[in-house]
C-alpha positions as CSV (number, residue, x, y, z in Angstrom):
1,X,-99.5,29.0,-63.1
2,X,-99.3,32.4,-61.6
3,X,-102.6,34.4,-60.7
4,X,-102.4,38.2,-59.3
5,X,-104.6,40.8,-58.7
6,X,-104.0,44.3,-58.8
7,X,-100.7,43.7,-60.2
8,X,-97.5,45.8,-60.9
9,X,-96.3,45.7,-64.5
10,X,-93.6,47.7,-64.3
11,X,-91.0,45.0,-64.8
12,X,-93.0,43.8,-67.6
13,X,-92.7,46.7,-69.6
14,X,-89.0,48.0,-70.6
15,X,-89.9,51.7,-70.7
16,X,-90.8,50.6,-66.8
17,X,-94.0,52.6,-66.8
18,X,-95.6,52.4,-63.4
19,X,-99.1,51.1,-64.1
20,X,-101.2,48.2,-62.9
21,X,-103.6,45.6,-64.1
22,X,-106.6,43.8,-62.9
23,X,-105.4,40.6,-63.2
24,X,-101.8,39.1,-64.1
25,X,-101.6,35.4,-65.2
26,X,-98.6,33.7,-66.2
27,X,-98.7,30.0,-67.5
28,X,-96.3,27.5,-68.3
29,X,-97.9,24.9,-70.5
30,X,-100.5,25.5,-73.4
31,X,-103.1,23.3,-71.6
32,X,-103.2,25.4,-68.8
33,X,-103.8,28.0,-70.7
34,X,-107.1,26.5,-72.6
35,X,-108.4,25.2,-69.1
36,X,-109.1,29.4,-68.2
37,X,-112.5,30.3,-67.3
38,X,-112.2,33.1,-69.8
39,X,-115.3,34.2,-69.5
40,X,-115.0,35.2,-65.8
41,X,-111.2,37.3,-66.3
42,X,-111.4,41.1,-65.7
43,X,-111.9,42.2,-69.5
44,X,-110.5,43.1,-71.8
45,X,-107.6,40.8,-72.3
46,X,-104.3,41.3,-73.5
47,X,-101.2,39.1,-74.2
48,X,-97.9,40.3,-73.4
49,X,-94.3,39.2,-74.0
50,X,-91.4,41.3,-72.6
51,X,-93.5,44.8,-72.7
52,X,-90.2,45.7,-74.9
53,X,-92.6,47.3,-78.0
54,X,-95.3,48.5,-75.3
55,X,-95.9,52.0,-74.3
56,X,-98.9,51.7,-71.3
57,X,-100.7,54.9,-71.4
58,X,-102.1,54.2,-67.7
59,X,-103.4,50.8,-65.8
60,X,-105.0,48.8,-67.6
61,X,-108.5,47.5,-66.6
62,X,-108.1,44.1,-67.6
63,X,-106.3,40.4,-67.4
64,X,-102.7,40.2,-68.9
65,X,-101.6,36.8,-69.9
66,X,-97.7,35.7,-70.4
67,X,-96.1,32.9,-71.4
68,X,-93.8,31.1,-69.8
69,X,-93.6,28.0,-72.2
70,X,-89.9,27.8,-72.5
71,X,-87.9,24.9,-74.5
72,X,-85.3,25.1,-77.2
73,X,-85.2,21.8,-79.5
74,X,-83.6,20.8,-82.4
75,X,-85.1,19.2,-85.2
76,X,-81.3,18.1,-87.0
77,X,-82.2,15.5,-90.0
78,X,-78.2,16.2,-90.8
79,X,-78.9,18.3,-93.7
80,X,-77.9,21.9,-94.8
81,X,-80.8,23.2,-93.3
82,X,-81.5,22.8,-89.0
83,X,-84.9,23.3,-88.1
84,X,-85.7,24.4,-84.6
85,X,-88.8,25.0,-82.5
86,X,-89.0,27.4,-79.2
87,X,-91.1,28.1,-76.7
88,X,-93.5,31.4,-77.0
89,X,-91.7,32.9,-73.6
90,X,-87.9,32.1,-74.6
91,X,-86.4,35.7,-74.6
92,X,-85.3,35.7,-78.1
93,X,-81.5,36.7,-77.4
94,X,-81.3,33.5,-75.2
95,X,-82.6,31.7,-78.7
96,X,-79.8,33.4,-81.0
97,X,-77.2,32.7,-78.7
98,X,-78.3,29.2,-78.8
99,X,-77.7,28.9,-82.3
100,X,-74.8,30.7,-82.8
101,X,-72.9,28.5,-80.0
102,X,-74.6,25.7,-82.6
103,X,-72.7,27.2,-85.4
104,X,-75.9,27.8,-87.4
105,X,-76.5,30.5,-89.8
106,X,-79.9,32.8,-89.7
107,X,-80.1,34.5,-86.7
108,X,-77.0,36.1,-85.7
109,X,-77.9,39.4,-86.9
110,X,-81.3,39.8,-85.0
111,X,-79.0,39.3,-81.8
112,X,-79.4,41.1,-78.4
113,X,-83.4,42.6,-79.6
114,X,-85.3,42.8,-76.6
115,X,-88.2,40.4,-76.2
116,X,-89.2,37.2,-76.2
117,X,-89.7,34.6,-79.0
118,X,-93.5,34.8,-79.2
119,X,-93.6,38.8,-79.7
120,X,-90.6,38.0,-82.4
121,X,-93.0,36.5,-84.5
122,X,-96.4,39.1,-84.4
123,X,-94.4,42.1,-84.8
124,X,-91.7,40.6,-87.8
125,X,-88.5,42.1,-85.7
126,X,-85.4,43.1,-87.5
127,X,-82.0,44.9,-87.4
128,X,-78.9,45.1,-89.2
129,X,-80.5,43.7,-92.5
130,X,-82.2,40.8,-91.5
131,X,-85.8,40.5,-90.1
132,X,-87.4,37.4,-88.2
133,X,-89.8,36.0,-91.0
134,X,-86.4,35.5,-93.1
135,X,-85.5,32.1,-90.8
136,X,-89.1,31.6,-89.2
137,X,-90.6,28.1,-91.2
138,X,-93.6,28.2,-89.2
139,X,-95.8,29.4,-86.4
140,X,-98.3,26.9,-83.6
141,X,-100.8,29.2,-82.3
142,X,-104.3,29.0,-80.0
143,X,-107.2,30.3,-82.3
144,X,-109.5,31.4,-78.9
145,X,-112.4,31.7,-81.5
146,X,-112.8,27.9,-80.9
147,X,-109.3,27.5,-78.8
148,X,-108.2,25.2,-81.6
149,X,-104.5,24.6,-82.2
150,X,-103.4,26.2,-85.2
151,X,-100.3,26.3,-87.3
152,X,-99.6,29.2,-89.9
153,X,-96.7,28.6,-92.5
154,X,-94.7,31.7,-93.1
155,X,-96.3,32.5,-96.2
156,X,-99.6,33.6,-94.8
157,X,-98.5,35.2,-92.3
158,X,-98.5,38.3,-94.3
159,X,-95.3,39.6,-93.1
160,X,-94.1,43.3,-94.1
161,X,-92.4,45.7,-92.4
162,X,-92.8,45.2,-88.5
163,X,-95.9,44.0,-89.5
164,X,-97.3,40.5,-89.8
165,X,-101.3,39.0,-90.1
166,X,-101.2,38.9,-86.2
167,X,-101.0,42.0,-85.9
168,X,-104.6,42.8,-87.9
169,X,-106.1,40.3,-86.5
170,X,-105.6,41.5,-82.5
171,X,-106.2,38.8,-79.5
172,X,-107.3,36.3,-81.3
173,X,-104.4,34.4,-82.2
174,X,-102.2,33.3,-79.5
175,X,-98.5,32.4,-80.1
176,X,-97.3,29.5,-78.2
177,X,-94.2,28.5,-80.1
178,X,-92.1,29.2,-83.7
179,X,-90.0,26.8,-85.4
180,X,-87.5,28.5,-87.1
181,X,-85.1,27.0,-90.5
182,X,-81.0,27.9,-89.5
183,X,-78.6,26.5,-91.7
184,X,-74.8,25.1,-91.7
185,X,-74.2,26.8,-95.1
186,X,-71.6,30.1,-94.6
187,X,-73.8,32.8,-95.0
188,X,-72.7,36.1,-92.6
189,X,-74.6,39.2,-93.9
190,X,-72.3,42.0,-93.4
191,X,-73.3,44.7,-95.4
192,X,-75.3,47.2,-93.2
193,X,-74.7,49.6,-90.4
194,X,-71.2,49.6,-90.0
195,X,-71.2,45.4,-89.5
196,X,-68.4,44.9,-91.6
197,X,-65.8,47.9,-89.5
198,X,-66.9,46.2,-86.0
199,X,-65.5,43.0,-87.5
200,X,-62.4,44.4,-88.8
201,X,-61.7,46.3,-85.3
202,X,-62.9,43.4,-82.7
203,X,-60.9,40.7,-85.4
204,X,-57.5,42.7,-86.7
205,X,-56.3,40.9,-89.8
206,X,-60.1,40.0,-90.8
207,X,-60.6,41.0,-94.5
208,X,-64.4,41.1,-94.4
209,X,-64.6,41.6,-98.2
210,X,-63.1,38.3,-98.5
211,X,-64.5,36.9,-95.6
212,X,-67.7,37.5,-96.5
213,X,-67.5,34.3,-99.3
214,X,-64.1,33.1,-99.3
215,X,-62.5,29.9,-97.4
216,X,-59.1,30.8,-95.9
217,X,-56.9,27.8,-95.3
218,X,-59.8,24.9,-95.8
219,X,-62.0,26.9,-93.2
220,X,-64.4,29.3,-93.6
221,X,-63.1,32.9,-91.8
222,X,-66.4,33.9,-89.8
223,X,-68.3,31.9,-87.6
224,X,-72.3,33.5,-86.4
225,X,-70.9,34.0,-82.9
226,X,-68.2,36.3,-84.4
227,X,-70.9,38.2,-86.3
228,X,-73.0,37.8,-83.2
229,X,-70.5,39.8,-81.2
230,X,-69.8,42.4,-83.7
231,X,-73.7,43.2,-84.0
232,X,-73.6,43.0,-80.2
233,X,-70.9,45.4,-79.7
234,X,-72.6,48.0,-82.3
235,X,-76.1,47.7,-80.5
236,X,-74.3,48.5,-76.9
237,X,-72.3,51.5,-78.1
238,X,-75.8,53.0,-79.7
239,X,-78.8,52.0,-77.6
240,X,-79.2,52.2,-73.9
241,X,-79.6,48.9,-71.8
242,X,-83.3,48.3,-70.9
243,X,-82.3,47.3,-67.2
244,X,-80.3,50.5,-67.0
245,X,-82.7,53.3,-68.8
246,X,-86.2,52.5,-69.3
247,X,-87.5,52.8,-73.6
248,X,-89.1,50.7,-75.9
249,X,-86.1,50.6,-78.3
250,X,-86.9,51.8,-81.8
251,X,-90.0,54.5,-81.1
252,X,-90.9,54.8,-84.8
253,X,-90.8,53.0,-87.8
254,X,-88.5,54.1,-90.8
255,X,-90.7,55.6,-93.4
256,X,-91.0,54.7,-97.1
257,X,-91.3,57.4,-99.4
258,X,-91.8,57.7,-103.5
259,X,-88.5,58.7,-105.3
260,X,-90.4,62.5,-105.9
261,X,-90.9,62.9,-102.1
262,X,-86.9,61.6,-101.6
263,X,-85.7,63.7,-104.7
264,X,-87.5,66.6,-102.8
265,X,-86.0,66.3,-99.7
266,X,-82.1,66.2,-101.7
267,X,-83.0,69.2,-103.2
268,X,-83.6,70.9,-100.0
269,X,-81.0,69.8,-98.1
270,X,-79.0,71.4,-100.9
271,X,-81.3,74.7,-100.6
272,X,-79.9,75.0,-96.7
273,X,-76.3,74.6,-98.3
274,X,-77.1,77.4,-100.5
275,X,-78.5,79.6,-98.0
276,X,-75.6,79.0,-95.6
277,X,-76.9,76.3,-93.6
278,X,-74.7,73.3,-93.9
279,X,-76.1,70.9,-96.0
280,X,-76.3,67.2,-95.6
281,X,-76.1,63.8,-97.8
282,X,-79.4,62.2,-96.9
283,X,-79.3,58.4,-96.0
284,X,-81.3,56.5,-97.9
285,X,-81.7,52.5,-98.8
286,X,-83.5,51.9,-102.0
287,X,-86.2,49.4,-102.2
288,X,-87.3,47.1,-105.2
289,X,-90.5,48.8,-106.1
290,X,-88.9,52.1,-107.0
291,X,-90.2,53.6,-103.4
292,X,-86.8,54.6,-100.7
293,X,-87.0,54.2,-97.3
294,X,-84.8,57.1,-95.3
295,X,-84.1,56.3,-91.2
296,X,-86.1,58.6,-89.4
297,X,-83.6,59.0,-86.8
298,X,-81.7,61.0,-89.3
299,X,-84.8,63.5,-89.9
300,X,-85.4,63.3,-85.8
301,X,-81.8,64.5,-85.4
302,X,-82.3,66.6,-88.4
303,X,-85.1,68.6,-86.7
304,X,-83.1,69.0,-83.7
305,X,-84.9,66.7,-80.9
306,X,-81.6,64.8,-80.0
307,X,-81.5,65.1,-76.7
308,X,-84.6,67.1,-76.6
309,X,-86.3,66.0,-72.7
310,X,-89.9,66.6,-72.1
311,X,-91.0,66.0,-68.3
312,X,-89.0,62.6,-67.6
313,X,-88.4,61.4,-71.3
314,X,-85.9,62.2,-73.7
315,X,-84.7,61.5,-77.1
316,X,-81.4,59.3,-76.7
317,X,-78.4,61.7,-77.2
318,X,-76.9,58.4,-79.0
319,X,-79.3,56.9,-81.3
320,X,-82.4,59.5,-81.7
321,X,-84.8,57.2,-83.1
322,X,-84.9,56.3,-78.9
323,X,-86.9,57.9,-76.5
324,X,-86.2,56.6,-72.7
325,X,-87.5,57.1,-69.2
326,X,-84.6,59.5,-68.6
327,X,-85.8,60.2,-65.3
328,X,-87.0,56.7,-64.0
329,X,-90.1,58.4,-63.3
330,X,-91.3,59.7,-66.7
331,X,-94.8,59.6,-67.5
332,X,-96.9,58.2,-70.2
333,X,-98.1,61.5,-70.7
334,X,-94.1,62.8,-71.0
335,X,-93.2,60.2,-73.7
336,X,-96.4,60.9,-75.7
337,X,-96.1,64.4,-75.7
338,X,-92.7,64.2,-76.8
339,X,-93.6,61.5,-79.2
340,X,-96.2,64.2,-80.7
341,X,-93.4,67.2,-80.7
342,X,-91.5,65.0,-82.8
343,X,-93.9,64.0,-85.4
344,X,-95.1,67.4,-86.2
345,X,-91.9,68.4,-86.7
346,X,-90.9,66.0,-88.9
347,X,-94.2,66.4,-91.0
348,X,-93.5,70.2,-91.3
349,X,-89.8,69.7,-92.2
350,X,-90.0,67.0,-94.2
351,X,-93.8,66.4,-95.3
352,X,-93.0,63.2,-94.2
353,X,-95.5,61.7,-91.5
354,X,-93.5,59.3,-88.4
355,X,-95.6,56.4,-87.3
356,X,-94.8,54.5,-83.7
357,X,-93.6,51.3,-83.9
358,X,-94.2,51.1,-80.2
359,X,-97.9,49.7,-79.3
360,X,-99.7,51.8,-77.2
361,X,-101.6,50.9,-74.5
């Protein structure tokens, strides 16, 4: 176990803000981590994975605790279905990699997200049509009401939108592994965010239309580490490396809006054509409740903060739903005062309020 005072967290957050805590505690085993004298840490507490959804808004007076409980096992009964349980401080890439080189089905398109396995499961991640609860079966937590083991099954977990029962119910469950359901069944998901062109350029000769169900010549014509490479390749070319250029990924959270609100915001867009403003076709993804949810990085970029700097942070001139430490040196008071800019903006544009997906601190 690791114990440090006065500690340095800046490689323990990616937007590499430079801020301290009382206390830093890393442990390896879940028994180590009952055996604290938790009534004696520097309070409050806080758990951390990767810091890759964290924005520290200064030091922070208290213990941090991090897992480094780290094994990948197979539970393989030789069925369709491959369950697998991991380690709270696996990083979560090193997990989808796993199973793709496995051949398994479930995970491919959550591949290269920032963080570890633990955070995966509080904050329900997801990209390029997929989100975590879809393969997680179950989740072994620490209740540190009692310090009890406890084991949620998906289904009350509560999971929604980046959001999970976890999340309202802050430091008092502890996650200290998943076990996630892959399968063997062909199953690539391809339609969303440009999947099925990053196929067809990286594999000339790929039909993904076909490919998508079909068996070519007794074998199926994808495999996950194909699509894992694909989604890989499209994540690069958008969204800065963490170890390169400090951010949080995704800043906000796409909004959902009633089909009124949406219709509105068409009928605007046309307004601007009609007043000599060019005019654009707004993205949208309709949801099965009636409601539409529309990226905010297209009414970021729509308000005109791409690129937009403020101190040491900017909005990502590639991907505007980013803001990074452009500077290496940005502040918490840069990135929040930039995060503010863009949210009134976007509510007086739009009438459409932003909320962070990045946790502050």
């Amino acid at each position: 176990m690791k114990r440090i005072e006065n500690y340095d967290l800046s490689s323990h957050n990616t937007f590499r803000m430079k801020v301290r805590c009382a206390l830093y505690i890393e442990y390896e085993t879940v028994e180590e981590l009952q055996k604290l004298p938790w009534k004696e840490l520097p309070q409050p507490i806080m758990h951390i994975g990767a810091g890759s959804n964290l924005l520290f808004t200064g030091d922070f007076p208290g213990t941090v605790l991090h897992s480094a409980v780290k094994f990948m096992k197979f539970v393989d009964m030789g069925l369709d279905d491959v369950l697998m349980t991991v380690g709270s401080g696996v990083v979560f890439d090193d997990f989808v990699a796993r199973t793709c080189e496995a051949g398994l089905w479930g995970a491919e398109n959550l591949s290269l997200i920032p963080g570890e396995v633990g955070a995966s499961a509080v904050q329900n991640i997801g990209a390029y049509g997929a989100e975590v609860k879809d393969i997680i079966s179950g989740v072994v937590c620490l209740d540190t009401t009692d310090w009890s083991k406890t084991v949620f099954k998906t289904p009350e977990l509560a999971y929604g939108y980046r959001d999970s029962m976890f999340k309202h119910n802050k430091g008092r469950y502890i996650v200290t592994s998943v076990l996630f359901r892959l399968t063997r069944k062909y199953s690539p998901r391809l339609d969303y965010g440009g999947i099925r062109n990053a196929l067809e350029s990286q594999y000339p000769g790929i039909t993904t239309a076909a490919a998508a169900s079909a068996v070519s010549n007794g074998a199926h014509v994808l495999t996950p580490r194909m699509v894992r490479d694909a989604i890989i390749g499209i994540r690069r070319a958008k969204l800065p490396d963490p170890a390169e250029k400090g951010s949080a990924g995704s800043f906000f959270k796409n909004p959902v809006i009633s089909r009124e609100h949406f219709e509105n915001i068409v009928k605007a867009e046309a307004g601007r054509a009609a007043a000599g403003v060019p005019a654009l076709e707004v993205p949208h993804f309709d949801l099965p409740d009636g409601t539409v949810k529309v990226p905010a990085a297209w009414m970021i970029d729509r308000c005109g903060f791409r690129g937009a700097e403020k101190g040491g942070a900017k909005v990502y001139e590639k991907q505007p739903l980013v803001i990074v430490n452009e500077s290496g040196n940005a502040l918490p008071g840069d990135i929040i005062s930039l995060e503010q800019d863009i949210i009134s903006k976007v509510r007086e544009t739009f009438g459409v309020e932003l909320h962070p997906e990045v946790e502050h601190v």
